[in-house]
C-alpha positions in Angstrom: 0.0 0.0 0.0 1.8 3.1 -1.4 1.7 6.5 1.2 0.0 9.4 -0.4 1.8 12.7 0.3 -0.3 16.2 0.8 0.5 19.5 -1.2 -0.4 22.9 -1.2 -0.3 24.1 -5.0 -0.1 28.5 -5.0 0.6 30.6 -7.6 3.6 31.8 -6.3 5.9 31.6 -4.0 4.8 34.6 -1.9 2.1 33.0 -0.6 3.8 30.2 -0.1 5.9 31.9 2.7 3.1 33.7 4.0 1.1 30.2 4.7 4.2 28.3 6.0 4.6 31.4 8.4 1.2 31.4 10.1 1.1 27.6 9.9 4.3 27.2 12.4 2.9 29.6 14.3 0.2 27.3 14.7 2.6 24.5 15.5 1.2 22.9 11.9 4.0 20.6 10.6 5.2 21.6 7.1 7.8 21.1 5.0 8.5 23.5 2.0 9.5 21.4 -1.0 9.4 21.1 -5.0 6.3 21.5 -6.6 5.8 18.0 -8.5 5.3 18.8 -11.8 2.5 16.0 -12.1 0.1 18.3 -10.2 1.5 21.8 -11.4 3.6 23.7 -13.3 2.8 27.2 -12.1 4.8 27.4 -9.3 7.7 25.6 -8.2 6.8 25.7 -4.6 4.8 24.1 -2.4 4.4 22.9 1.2 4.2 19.3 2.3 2.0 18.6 4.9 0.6 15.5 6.7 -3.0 14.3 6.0 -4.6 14.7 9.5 -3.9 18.1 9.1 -5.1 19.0 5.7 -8.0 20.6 7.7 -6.3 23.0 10.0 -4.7 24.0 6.3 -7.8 24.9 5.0 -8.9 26.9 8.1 -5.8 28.8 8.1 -6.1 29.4 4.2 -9.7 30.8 4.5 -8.5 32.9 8.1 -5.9 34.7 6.8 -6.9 35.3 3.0 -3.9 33.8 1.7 -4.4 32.0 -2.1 -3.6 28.9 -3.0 -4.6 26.8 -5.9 -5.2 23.0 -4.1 -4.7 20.8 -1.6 -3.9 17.5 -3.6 -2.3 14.3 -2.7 -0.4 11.7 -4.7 1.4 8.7 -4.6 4.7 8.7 -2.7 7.3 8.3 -4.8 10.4 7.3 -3.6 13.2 5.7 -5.8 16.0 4.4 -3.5 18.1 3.3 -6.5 17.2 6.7 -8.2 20.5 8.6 -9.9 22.3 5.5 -9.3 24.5 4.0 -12.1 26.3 1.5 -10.7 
């Protein structure tokens, strides 16, 4: 059973910052990382947070007016053997 992993898609990376900002302040885990480019190509960031809190997300979204384009989860997709050659 593959993990799904939780992103918030923006349109840029200023509310990005603003969102990861007020979520710490909330003591809401989230990790800033690559957008994937299966679920955008808009812009490159995004924040990686865990399902049980997609929620609180949402609720700190709508609170503080910030935009964002999704919440959408995919497939984990780890490679272990990925940009090996030998």
């Amino acid at each position: 059973m593959q993990k799904l992993q939780h992103y918030v898609l923006f349109p840029n990376h200023d509310n990005a910052m603003r969102l990861y900002k007020e979520l710490k302040s909330l003591g809401v885990r989230a990790t800033i990382a690559p957008t994937p480019r299966v679920l955008s190509t808009c812009c490159g960031v995004s924040l990686l947070i865990e399902e049980k809190d997609v929620d609180a997300v949402r609720a700190c979204v709508k609170e503080h007016g910030i935009e964002i384009l999704k919440i959408k989860a995919i497939e984990r997709d780890i490679n272990p053997r990925r940009d090996r050659y030998c």
